[in-house]
Every structure is written in C-alpha cells, then in structure tokens.
N, C-alpha and C positions, 0 to 999 in steps of 0.2 A: 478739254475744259477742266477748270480749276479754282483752285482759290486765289489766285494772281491779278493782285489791283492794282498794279503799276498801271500811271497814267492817271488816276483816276479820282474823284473830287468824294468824301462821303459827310452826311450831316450825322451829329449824333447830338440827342440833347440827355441831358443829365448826367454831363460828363465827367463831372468833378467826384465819383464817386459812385459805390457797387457794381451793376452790371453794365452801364453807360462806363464808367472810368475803364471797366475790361473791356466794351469793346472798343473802344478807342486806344487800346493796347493791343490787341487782338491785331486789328486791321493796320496800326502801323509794321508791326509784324510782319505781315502780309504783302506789303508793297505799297498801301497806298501812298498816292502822293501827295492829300493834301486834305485836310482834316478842318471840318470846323464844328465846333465845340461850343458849346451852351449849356450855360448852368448859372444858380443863384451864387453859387460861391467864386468869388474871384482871386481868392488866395491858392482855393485847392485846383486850380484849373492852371493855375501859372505854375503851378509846383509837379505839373504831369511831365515825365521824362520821356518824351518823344522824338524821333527822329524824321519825321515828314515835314513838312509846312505843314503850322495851326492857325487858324485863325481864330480866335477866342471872342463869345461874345457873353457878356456876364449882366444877367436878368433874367424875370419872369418869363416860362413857354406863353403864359398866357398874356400876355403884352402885343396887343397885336402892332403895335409901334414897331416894338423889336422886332417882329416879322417884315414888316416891309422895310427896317432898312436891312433887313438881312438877303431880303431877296434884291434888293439894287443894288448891293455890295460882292455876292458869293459869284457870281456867274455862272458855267457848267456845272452839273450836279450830279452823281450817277448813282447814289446808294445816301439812304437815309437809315438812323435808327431814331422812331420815337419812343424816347425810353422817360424823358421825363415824370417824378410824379411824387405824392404825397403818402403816405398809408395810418391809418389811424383806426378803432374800430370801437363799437358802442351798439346794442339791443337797440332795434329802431325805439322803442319806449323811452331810449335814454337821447337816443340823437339829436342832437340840436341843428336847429335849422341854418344857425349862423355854419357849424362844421361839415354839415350836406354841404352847405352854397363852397367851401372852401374847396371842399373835397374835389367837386365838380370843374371848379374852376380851373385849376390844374389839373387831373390828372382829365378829364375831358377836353375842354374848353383849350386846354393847352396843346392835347395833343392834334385837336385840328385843327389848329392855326399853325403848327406844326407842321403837321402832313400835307396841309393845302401849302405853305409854301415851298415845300419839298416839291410835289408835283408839278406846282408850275414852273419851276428850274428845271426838275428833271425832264417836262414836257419840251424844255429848250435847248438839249441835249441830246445825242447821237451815242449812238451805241445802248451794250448793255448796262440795263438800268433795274435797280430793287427798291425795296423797303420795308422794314420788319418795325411792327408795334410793338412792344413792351403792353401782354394785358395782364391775365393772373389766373390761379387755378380758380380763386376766388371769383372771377367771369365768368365759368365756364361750369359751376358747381356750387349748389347755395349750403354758406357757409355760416352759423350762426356768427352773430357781431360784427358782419361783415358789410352791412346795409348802404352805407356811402360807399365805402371801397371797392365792394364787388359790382354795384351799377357801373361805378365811372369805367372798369374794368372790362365788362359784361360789353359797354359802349364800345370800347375801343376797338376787340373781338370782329364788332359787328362793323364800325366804321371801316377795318381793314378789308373787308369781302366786299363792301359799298364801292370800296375806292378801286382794288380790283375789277372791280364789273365794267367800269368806267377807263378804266386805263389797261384796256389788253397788253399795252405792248411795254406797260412796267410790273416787273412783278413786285404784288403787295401782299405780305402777310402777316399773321400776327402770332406772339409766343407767349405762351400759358404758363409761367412758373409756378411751384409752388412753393417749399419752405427753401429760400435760400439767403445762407447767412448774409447778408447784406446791411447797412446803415439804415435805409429806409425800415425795417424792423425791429432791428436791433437798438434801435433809440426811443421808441415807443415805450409811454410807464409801465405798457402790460410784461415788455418782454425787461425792461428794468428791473421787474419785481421777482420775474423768476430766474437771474443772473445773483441775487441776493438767496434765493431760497436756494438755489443748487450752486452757487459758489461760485460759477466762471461764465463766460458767454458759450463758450464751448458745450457745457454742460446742458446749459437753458435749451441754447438750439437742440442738441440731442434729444432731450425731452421732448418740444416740439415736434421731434420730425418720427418721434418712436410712438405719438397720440395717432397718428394720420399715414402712415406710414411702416411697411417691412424691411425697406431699405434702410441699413443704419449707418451708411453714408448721409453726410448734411453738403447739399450741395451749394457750391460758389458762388460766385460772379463769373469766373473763369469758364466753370462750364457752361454755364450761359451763353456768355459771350465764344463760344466755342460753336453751340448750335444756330446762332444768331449768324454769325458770320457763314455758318453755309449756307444757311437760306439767301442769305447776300450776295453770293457768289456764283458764279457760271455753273458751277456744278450742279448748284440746284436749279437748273433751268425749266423741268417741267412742273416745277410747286407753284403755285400763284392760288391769290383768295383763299387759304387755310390758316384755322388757327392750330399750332401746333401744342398740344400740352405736354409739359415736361415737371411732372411732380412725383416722381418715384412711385407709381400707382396709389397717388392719393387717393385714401379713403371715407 
C-alpha cells in the first residue's frame, strides 16, 4: 500500500492557491487521473500547470447551486480535499456581526456543502475512498483574535469526526495547521502591517512563527499538502475521524 492514485477521481476546493493549489500539485504528482477543482478565482485555476484531466468549476464553496451541479456532472469520486476558506481576525468586542456571518459562511457553511457533496459521490463509488478537511491550530486552541476564525475552524474539526462516525467505509479526517506561509494570511492588513515593519514577507512570517513557536522553519503549502496527501492515501489506511495538528508545537 501506497501513495499511487492512478485510476482515480479527487475533489479539491480552494484550488487556485496556498495549500489547495499544493495539493492539487501533490496528487497530480502522484498519479491521479483526474482532478476537479474549485475555487472563486478563475484566472488562477486555468493558469495551474497540470498533467491529469481538470475539470474546473469557478464560484462560491458556499453556493449550494454549485454543489448540485457539480454533483450531476463529477461522477466517481474517490478522495476529496475541503480546503476552502476565508481568514480574518478581530477581539470578539470588535467583531462585527456582518464579518461573523461572512466568516461562517464560507469557511463553514461551505465546507459542508462541500463534504456533503463529496460523500454522496464518494457513497457511489467503489474502492478505496478518503477525505481530509482543511481546520486550523486556531480550532483546536483558543487563540486571542481569532473568534470568527477559530469557531468556523473549531466546526470543521468536529464536522470531520461527525462525518467519520457515519461513513465507516470512507475515511474522513481533518488537519490543524498552524503558521503557514500561505495567501489566505499573508493578504490580511494585520500581516500587511508587519511586512512594512520588518521589510519582506519572509521576514513578517519568521516573526510570527518565532511569537508561537521553537521551530524557526516557516512552514509551506508544500508541506502541507505533503501530510494531506498521506492521509489520502492507502497508506494511511488505519487513520479515520482524527484531527491531525501540524503547528510546529504551537504555543
């Protein structure tokens, strides 16, 4: 048993970028045969250099339209990532109800419209079958200013053990990252402001990850999508309903 997806159909949403674009690089790597892809950007998703069949579908996770035509269009299903998501963060005092509801809506609301379409393909499908959530250290450990982000997070966590208990014969789990360089953070004013105060993006990350962290590696996408893809894979055959956390021994 291995990491060899030949044959084989996987959904990824957020694909157009950070740890969604790795693994949808990862697993064409890997053998899969046939990819389909979701994400709000439709420029960055046609500009991905793959070698499998893509099928591309360009909108909202939380659109539940896009979900059913995706599920009368995809057929076979055998590995999903829901990696979809938002990040933003604000002292509950300061949060605004409007950026709760936004918050929610995607990186929630999206991702089980998501996973429920995923299941029921995958339920139509033979052989071995996975799925890994995208949650956050911020789920799994309370994090000042983190009060939208780490619920929706904290949810998905929980959603994937829900959806495990329910589906023995697919494995479902979910991955806890914590500082890794990606767009979903790195475009945020907070992390803009300390790219200005310490000069590079490079830099701001290192800060970040030297406040939380002994490890003074700043971790990728890549690696991400590195441990993302084992969980997806035959080799990890006895993991199912865990969340994994990968934050350098965040502190």
């Amino acid at each position: 048993m291995g990491q060899d997806f030949s044959g084989r159909t996987a959904l990824v949403t957020g694909a157009a970028s950070g740890i969604g674009e790795a693994c949808a690089q990862w697993l064409d790597h890997h053998g899969i045969e046939r990819l389909v892809l979701v994400d709000m950007d439709g420029a960055r998703l046609d500009g991905l250099a793959l070698s499998c069949t893509v099928i591309r579908h360009v909108g909202s996770v939380a659109d539940e339209a896009l979900w059913d035509r995706i599920e009368a269009e995809t057929g076979p299903l055998h590995h999903a990532v829901i990696n979809a998501g938002i990040a933003d963060g604000a002292p509950i005092v300061r949060q605004s109800l409007d950026g709760w509801r936004a918050m929610h809506q995607v990186n929630l609301e999206g991702a089980f419209l998501s996973l429920r379409a995923a299941l029921r393909l995958m339920a139509a499908t033979s052989g071995a079958r996975s799925a890994v959530l995208t949650s956050s250290v911020a789920g799994v450990k309370p994090l000042a200013g983190t009060c939208a982000y780490g619920t929706t997070k904290a949810a998905v966590a929980h959603l994937a053990k829900v959806a495990a208990l329910e589906h023995s014969d697919i494995r479902i789990n979910a991955i806890a990252p914590g500082r890794v360089q990606t767009p979903i953070w790195t475009k945020t004013a907070q992390f803009r402001a300390m790219v200005e105060q310490y000069g590079s993006e490079e830099a701001a990350m290192a800060a970040l990850v030297a406040e939380v962290s002994t490890n003074e590696r700043v971790a990728q996408a890549e690696d991400m999508a590195e441990q993302i893809g084992f969980l997806l894979s035959d080799a990890a055959w006895t993991i199912t309903g865990q969340v994994i956390v990968s934050d350098c021994g965040y502190r």
